[in-house]
mmJSON file of the N, C-alpha and C atoms, coordinates in Angstrom:
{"data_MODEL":{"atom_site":{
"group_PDB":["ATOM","ATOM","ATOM","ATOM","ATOM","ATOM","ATOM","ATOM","ATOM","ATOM","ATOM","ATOM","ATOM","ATOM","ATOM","ATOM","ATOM","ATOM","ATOM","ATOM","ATOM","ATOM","ATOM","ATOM","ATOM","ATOM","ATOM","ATOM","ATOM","ATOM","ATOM","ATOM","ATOM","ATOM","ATOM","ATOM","ATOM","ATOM","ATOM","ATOM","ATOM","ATOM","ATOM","ATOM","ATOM","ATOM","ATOM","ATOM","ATOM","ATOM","ATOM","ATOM","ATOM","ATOM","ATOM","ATOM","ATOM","ATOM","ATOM","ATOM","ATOM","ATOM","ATOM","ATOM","ATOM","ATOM","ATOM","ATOM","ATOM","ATOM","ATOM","ATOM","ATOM","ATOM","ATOM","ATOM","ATOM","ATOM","ATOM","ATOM","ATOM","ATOM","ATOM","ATOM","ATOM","ATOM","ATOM","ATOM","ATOM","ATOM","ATOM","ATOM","ATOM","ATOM","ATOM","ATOM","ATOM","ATOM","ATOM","ATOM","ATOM","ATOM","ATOM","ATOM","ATOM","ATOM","ATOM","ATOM","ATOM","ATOM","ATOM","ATOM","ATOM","ATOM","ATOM","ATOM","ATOM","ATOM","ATOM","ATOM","ATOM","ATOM","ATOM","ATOM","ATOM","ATOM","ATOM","ATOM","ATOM","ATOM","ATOM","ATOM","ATOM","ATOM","ATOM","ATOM","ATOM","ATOM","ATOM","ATOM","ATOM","ATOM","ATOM","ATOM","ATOM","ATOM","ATOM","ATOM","ATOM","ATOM","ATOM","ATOM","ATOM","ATOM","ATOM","ATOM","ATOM","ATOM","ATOM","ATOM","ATOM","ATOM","ATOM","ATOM","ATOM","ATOM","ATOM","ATOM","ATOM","ATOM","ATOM","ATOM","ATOM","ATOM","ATOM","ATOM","ATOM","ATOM","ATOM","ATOM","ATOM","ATOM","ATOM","ATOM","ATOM","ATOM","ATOM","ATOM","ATOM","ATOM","ATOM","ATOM","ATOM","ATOM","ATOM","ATOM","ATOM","ATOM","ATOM","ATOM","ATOM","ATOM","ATOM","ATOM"],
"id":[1,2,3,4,5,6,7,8,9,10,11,12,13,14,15,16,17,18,19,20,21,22,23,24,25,26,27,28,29,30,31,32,33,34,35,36,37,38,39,40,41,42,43,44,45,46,47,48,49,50,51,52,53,54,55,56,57,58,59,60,61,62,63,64,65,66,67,68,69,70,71,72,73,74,75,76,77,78,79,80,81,82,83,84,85,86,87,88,89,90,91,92,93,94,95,96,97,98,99,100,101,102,103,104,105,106,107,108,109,110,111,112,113,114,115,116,117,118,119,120,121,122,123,124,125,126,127,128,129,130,131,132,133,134,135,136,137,138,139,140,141,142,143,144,145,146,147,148,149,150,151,152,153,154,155,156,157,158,159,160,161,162,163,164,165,166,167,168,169,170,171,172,173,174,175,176,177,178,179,180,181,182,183,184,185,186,187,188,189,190,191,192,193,194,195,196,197,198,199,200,201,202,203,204],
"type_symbol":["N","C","C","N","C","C","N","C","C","N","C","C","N","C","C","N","C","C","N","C","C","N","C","C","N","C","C","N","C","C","N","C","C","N","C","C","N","C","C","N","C","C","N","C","C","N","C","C","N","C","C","N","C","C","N","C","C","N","C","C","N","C","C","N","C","C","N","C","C","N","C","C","N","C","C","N","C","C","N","C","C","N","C","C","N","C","C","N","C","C","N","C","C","N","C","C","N","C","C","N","C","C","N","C","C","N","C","C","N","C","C","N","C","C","N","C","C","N","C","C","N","C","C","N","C","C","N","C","C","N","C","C","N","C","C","N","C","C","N","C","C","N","C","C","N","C","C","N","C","C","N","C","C","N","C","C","N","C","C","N","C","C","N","C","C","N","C","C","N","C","C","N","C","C","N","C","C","N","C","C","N","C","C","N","C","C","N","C","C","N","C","C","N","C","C","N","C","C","N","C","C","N","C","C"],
"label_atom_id":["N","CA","C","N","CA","C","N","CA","C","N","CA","C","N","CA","C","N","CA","C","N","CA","C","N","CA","C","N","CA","C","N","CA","C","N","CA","C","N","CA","C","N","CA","C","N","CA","C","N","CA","C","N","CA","C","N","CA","C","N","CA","C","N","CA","C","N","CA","C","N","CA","C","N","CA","C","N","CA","C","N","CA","C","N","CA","C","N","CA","C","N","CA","C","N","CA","C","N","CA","C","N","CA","C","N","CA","C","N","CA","C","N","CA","C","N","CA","C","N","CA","C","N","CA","C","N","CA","C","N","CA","C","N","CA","C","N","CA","C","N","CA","C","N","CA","C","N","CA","C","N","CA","C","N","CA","C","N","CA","C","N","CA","C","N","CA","C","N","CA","C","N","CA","C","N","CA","C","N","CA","C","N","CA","C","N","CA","C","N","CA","C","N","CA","C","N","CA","C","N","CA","C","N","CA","C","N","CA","C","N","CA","C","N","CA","C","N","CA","C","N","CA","C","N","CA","C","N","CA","C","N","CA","C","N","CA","C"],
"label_alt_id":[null,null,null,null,null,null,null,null,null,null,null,null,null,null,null,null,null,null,null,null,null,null,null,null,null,null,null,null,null,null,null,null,null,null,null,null,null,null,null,null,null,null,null,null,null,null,null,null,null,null,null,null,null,null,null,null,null,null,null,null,null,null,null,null,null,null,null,null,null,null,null,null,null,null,null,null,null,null,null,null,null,null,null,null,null,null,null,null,null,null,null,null,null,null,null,null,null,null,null,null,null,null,null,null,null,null,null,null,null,null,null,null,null,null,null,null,null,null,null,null,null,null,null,null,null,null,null,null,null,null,null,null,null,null,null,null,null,null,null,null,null,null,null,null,null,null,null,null,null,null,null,null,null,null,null,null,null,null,null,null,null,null,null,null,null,null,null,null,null,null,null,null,null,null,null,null,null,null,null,null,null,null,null,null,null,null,null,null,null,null,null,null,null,null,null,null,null,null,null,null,null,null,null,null],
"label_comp_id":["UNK","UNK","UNK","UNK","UNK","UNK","UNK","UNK","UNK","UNK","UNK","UNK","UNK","UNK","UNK","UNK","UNK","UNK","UNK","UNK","UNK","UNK","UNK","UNK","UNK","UNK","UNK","UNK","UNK","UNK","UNK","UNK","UNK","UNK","UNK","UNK","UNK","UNK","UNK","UNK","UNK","UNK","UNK","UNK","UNK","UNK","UNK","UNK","UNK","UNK","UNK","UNK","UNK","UNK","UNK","UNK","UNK","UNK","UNK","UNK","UNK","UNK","UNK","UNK","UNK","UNK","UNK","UNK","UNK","UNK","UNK","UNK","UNK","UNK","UNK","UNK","UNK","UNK","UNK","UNK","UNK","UNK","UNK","UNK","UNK","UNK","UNK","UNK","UNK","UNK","UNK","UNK","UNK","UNK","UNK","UNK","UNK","UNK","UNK","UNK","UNK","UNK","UNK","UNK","UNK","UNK","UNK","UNK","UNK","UNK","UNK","UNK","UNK","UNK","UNK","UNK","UNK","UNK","UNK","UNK","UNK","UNK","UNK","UNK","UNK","UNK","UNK","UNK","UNK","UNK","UNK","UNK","UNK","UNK","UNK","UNK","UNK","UNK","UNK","UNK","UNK","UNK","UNK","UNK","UNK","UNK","UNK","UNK","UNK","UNK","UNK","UNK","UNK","UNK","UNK","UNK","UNK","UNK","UNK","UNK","UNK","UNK","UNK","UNK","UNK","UNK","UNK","UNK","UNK","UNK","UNK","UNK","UNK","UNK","UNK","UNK","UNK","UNK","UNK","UNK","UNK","UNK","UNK","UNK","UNK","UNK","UNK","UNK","UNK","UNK","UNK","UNK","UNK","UNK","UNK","UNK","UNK","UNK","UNK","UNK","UNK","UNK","UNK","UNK"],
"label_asym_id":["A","A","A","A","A","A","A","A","A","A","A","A","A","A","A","A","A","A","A","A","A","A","A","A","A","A","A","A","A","A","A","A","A","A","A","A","A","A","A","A","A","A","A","A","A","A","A","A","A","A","A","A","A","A","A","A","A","A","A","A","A","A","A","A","A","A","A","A","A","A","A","A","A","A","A","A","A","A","A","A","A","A","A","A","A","A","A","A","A","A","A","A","A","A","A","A","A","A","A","A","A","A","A","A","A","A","A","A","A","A","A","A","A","A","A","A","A","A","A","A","A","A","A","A","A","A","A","A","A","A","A","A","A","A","A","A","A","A","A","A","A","A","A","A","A","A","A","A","A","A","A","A","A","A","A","A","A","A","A","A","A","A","A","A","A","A","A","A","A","A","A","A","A","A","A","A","A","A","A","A","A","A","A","A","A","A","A","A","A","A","A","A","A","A","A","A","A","A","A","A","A","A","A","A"],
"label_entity_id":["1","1","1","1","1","1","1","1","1","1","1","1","1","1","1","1","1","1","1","1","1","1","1","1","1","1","1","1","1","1","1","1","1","1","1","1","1","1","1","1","1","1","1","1","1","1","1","1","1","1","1","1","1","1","1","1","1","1","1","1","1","1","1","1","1","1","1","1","1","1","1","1","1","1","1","1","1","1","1","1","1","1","1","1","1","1","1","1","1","1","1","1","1","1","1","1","1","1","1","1","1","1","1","1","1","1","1","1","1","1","1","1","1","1","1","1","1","1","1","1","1","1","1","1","1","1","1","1","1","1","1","1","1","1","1","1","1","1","1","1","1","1","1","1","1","1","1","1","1","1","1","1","1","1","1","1","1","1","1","1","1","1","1","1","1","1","1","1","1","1","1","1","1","1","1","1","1","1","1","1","1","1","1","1","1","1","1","1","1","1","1","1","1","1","1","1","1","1","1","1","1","1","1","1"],
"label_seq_id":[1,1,1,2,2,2,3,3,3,4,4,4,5,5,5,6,6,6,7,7,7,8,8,8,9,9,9,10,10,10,11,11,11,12,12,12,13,13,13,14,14,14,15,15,15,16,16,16,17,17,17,18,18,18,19,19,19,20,20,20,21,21,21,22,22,22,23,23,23,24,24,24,25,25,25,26,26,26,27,27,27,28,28,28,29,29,29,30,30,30,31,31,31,32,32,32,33,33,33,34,34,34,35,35,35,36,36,36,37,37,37,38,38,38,39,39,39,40,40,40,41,41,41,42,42,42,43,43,43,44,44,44,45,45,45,46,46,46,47,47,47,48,48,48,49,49,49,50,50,50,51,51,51,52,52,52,53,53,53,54,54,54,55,55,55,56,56,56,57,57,57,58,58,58,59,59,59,60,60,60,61,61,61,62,62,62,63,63,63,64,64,64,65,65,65,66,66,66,67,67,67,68,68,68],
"pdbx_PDB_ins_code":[null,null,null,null,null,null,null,null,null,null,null,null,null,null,null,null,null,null,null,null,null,null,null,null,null,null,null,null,null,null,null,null,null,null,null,null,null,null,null,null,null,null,null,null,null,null,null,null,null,null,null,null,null,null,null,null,null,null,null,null,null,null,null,null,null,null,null,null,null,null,null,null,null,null,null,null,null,null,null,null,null,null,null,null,null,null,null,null,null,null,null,null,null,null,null,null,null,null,null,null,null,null,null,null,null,null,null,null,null,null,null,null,null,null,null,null,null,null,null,null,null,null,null,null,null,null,null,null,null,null,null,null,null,null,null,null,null,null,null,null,null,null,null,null,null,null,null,null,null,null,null,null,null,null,null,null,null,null,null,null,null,null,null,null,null,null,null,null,null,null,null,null,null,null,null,null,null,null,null,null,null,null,null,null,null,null,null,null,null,null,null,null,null,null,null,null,null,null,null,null,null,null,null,null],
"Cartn_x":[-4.179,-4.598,-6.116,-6.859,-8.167,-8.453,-9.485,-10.003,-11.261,-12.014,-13.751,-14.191,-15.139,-15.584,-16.686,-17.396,-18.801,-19.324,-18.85,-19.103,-18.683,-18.434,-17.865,-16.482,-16.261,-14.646,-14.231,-13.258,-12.926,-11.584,-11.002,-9.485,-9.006,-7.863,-7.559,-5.61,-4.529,-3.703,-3.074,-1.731,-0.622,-1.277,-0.59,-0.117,-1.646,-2.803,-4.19,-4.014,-4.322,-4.479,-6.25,-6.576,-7.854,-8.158,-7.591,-8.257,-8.567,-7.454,-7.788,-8.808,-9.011,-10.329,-11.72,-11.792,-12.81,-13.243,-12.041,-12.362,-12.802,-11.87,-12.436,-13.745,-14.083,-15.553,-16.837,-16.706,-17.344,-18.182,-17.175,-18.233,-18.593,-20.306,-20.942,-20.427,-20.145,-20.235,-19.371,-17.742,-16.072,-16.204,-16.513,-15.993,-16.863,-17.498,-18.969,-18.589,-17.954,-17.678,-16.798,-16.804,-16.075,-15.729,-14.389,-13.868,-13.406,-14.162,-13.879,-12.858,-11.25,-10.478,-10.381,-10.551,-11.005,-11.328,-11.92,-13.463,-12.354,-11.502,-11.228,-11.063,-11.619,-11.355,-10.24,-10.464,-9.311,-9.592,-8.718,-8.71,-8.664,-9.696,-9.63,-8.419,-7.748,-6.046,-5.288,-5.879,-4.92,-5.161,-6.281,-6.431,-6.026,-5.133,-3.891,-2.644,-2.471,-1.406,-1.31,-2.909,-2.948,-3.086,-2.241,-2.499,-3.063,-3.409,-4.326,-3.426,-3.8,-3.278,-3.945,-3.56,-4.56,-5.119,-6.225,-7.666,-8.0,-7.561,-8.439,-9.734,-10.525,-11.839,-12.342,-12.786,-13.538,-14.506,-15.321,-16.823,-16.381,-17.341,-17.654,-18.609,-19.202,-20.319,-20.468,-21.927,-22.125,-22.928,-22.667,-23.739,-24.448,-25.753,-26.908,-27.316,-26.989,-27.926,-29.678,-30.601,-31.836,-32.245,-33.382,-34.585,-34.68,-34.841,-36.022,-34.76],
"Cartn_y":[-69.343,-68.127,-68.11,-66.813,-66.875,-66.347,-67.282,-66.407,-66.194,-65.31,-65.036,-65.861,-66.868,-68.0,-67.938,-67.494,-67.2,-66.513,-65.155,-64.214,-64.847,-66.388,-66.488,-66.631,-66.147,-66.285,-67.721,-68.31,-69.683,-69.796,-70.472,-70.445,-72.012,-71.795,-72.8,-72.694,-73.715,-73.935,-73.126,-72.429,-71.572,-72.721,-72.113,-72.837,-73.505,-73.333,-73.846,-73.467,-74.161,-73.794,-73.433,-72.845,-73.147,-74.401,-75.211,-76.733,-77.217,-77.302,-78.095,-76.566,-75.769,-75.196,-75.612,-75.768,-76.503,-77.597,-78.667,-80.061,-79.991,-78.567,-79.021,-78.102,-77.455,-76.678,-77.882,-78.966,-79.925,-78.786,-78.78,-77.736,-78.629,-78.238,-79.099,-78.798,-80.19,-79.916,-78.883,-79.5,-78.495,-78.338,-79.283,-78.904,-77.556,-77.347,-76.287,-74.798,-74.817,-73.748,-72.575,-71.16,-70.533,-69.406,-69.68,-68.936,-67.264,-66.559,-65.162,-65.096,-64.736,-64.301,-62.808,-62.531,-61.025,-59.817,-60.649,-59.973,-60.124,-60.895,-61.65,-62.605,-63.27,-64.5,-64.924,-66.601,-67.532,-68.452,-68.478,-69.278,-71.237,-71.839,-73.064,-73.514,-73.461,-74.68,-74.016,-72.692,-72.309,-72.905,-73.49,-73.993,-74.749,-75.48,-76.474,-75.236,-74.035,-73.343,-72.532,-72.027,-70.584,-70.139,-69.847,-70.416,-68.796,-69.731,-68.441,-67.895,-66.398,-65.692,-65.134,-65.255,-64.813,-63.067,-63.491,-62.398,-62.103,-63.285,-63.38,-63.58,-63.317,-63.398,-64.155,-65.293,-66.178,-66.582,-66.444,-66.573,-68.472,-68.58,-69.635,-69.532,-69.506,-68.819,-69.706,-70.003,-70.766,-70.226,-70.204,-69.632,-70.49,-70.369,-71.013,-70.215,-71.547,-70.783,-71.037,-70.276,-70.314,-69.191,-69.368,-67.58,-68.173,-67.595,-67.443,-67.496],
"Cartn_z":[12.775,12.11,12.035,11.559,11.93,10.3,10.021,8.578,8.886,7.859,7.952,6.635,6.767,6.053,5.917,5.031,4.636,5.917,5.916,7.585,9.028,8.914,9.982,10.304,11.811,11.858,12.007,11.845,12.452,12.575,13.372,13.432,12.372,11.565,10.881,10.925,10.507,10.94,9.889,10.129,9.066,7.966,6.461,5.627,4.679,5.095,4.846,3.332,2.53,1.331,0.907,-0.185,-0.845,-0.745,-1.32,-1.809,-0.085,0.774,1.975,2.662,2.423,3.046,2.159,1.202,0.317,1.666,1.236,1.91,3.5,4.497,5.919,5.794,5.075,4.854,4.554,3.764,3.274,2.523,1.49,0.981,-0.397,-0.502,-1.715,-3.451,-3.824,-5.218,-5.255,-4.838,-4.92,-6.289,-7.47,-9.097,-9.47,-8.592,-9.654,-8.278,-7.344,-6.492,-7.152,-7.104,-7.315,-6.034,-5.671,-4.38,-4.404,-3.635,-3.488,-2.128,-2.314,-1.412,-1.55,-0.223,0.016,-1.333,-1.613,-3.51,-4.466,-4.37,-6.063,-6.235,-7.165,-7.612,-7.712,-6.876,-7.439,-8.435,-9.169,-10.777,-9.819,-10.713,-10.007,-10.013,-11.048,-11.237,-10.249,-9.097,-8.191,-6.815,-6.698,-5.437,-4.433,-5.031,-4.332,-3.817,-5.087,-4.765,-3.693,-3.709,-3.179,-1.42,-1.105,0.407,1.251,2.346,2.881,4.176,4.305,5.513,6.717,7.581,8.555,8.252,8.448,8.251,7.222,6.679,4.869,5.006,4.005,4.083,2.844,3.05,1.784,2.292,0.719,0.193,-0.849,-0.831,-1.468,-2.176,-4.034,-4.699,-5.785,-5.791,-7.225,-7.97,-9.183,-10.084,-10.398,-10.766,-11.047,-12.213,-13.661,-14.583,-14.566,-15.294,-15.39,-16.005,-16.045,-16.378,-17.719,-18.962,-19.748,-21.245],
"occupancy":[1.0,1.0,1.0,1.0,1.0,1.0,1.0,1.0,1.0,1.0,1.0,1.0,1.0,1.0,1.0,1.0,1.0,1.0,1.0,1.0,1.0,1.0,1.0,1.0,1.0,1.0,1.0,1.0,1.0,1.0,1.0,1.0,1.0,1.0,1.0,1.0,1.0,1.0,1.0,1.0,1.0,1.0,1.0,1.0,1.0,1.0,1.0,1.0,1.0,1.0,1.0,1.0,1.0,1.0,1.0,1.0,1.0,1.0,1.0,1.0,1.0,1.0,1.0,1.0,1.0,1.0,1.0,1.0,1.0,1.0,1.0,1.0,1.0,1.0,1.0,1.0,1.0,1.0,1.0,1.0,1.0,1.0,1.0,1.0,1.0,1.0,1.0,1.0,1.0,1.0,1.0,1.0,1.0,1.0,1.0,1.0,1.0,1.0,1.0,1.0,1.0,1.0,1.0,1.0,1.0,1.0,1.0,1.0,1.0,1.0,1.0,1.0,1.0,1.0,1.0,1.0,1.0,1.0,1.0,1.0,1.0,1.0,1.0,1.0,1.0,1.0,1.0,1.0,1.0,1.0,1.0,1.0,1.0,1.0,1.0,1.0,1.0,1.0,1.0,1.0,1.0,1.0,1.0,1.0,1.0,1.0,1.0,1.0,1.0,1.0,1.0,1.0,1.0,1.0,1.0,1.0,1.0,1.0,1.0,1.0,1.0,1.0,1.0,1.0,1.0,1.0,1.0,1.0,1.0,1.0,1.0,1.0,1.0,1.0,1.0,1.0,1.0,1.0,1.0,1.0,1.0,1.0,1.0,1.0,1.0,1.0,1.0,1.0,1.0,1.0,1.0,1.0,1.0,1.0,1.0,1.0,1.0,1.0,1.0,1.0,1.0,1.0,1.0,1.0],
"B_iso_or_equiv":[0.0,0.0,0.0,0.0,0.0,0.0,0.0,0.0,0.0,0.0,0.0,0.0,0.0,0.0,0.0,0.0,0.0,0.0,0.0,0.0,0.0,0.0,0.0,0.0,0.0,0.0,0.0,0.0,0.0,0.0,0.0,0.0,0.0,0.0,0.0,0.0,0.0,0.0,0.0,0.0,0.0,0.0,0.0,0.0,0.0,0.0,0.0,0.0,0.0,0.0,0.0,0.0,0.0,0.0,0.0,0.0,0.0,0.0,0.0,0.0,0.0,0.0,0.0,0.0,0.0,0.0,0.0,0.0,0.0,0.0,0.0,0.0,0.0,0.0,0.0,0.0,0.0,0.0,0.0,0.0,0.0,0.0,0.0,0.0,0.0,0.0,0.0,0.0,0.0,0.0,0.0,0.0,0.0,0.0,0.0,0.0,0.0,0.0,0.0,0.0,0.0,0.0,0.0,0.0,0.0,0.0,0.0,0.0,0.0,0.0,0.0,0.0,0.0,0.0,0.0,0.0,0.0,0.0,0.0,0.0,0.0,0.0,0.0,0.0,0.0,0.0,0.0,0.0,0.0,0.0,0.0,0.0,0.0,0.0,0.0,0.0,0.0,0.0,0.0,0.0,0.0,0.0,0.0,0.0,0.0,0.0,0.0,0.0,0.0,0.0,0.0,0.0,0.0,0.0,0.0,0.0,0.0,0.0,0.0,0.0,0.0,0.0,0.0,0.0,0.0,0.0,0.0,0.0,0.0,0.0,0.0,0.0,0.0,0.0,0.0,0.0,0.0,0.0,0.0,0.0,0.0,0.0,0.0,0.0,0.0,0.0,0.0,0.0,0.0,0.0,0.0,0.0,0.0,0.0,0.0,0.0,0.0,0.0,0.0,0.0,0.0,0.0,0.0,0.0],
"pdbx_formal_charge":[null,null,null,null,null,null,null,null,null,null,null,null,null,null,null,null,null,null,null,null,null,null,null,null,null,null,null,null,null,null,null,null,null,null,null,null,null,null,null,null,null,null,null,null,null,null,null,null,null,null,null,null,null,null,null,null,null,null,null,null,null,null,null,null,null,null,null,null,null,null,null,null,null,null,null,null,null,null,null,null,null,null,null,null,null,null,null,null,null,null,null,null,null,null,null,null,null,null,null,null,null,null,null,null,null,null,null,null,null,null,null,null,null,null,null,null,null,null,null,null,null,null,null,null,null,null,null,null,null,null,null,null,null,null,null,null,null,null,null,null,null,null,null,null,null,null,null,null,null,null,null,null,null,null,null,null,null,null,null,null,null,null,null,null,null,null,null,null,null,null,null,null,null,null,null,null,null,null,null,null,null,null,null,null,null,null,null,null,null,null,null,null,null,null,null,null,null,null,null,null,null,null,null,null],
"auth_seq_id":[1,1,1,2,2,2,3,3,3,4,4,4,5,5,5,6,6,6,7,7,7,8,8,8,9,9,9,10,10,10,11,11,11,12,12,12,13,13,13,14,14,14,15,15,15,16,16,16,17,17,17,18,18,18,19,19,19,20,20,20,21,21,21,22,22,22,23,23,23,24,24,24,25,25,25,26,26,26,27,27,27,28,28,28,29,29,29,30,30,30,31,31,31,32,32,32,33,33,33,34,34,34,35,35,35,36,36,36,37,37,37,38,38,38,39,39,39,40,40,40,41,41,41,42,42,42,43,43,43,44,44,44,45,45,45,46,46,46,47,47,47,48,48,48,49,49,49,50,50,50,51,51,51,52,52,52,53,53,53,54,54,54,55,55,55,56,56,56,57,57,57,58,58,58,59,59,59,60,60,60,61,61,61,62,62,62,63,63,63,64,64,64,65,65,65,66,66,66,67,67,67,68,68,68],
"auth_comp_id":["UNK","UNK","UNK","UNK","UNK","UNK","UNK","UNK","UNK","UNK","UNK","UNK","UNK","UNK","UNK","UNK","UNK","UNK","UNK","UNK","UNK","UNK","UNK","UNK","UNK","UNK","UNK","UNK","UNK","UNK","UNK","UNK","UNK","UNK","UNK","UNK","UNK","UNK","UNK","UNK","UNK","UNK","UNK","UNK","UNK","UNK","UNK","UNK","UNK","UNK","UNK","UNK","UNK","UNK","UNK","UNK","UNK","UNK","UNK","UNK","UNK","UNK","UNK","UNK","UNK","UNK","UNK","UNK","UNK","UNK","UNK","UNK","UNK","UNK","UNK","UNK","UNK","UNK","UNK","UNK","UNK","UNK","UNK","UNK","UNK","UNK","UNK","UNK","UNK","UNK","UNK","UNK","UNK","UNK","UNK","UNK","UNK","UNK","UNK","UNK","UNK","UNK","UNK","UNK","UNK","UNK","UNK","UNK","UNK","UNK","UNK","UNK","UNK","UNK","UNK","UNK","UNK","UNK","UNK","UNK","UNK","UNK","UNK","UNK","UNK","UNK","UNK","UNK","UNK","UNK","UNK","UNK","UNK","UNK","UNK","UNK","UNK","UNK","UNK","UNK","UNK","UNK","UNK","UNK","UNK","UNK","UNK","UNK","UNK","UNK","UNK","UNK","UNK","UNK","UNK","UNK","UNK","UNK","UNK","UNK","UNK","UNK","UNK","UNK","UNK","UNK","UNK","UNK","UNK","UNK","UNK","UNK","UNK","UNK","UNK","UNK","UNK","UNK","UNK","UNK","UNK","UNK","UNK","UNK","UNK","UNK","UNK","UNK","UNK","UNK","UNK","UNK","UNK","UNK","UNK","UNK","UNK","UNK","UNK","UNK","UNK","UNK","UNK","UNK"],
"auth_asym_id":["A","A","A","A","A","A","A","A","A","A","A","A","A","A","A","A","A","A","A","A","A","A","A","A","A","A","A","A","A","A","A","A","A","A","A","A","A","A","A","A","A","A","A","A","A","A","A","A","A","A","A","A","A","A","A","A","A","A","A","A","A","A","A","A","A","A","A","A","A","A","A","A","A","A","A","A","A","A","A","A","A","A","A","A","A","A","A","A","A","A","A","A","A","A","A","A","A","A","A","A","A","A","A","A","A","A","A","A","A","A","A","A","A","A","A","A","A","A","A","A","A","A","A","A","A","A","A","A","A","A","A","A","A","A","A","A","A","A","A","A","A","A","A","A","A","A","A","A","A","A","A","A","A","A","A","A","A","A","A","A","A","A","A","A","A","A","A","A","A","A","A","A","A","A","A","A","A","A","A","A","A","A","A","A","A","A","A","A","A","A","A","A","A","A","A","A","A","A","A","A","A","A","A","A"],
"auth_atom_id":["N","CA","C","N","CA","C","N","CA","C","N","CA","C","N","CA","C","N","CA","C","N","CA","C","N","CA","C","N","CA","C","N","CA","C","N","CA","C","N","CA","C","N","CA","C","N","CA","C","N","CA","C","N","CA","C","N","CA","C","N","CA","C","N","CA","C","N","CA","C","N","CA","C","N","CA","C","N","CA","C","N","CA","C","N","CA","C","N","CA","C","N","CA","C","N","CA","C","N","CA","C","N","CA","C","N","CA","C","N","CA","C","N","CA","C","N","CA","C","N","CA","C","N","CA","C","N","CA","C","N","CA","C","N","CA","C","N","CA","C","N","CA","C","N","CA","C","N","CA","C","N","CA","C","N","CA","C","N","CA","C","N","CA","C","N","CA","C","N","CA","C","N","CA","C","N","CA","C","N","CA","C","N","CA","C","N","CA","C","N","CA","C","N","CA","C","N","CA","C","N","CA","C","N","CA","C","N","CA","C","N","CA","C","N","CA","C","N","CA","C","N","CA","C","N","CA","C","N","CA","C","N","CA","C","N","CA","C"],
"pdbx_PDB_model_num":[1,1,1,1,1,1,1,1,1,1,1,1,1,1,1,1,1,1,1,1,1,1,1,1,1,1,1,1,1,1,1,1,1,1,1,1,1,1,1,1,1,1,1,1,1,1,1,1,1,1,1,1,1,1,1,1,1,1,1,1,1,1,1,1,1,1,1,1,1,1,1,1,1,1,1,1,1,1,1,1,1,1,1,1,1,1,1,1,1,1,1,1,1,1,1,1,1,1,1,1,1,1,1,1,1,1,1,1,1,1,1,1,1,1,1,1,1,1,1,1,1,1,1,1,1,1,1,1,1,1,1,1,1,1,1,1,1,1,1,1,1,1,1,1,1,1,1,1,1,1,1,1,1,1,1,1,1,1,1,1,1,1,1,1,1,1,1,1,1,1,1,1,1,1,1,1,1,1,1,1,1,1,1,1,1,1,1,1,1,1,1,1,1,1,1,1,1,1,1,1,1,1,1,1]
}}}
């Protein structure tokens, strides 16, 4: 199946969950990530559950606090 992964396409296998796209992404600092599947949020305790379909589209987004 093919998803769009921070604008890019990539092909990944049926059945891919959130959590194992985290891990083959190597994506930094998984505890502090919050995942956009096609513009809504997934709740972290779903990420093992939530499995992906072909021509889903996920973002990967961290907030950064700061300013004044």
């Amino acid at each position: 199946m093919y998803i769009t992964v921070a604008g890019n396409k990539k092909e990944f296998n049926d059945g891919t969950t959130v959590a194992q796209l985290i891990a083959l992404e190597k994506v930094e600092t998984p505890q502090y990530v919050t995942v956009s599947l096609n513009d809504e949020f997934v709740e972290n305790g779903n990420f093992e559950t939530t499995t992906l379909k072909d021509g889903d589209n996920v973002e990967f987004l961290y907030f950064m606090g700061g300013g004044q």
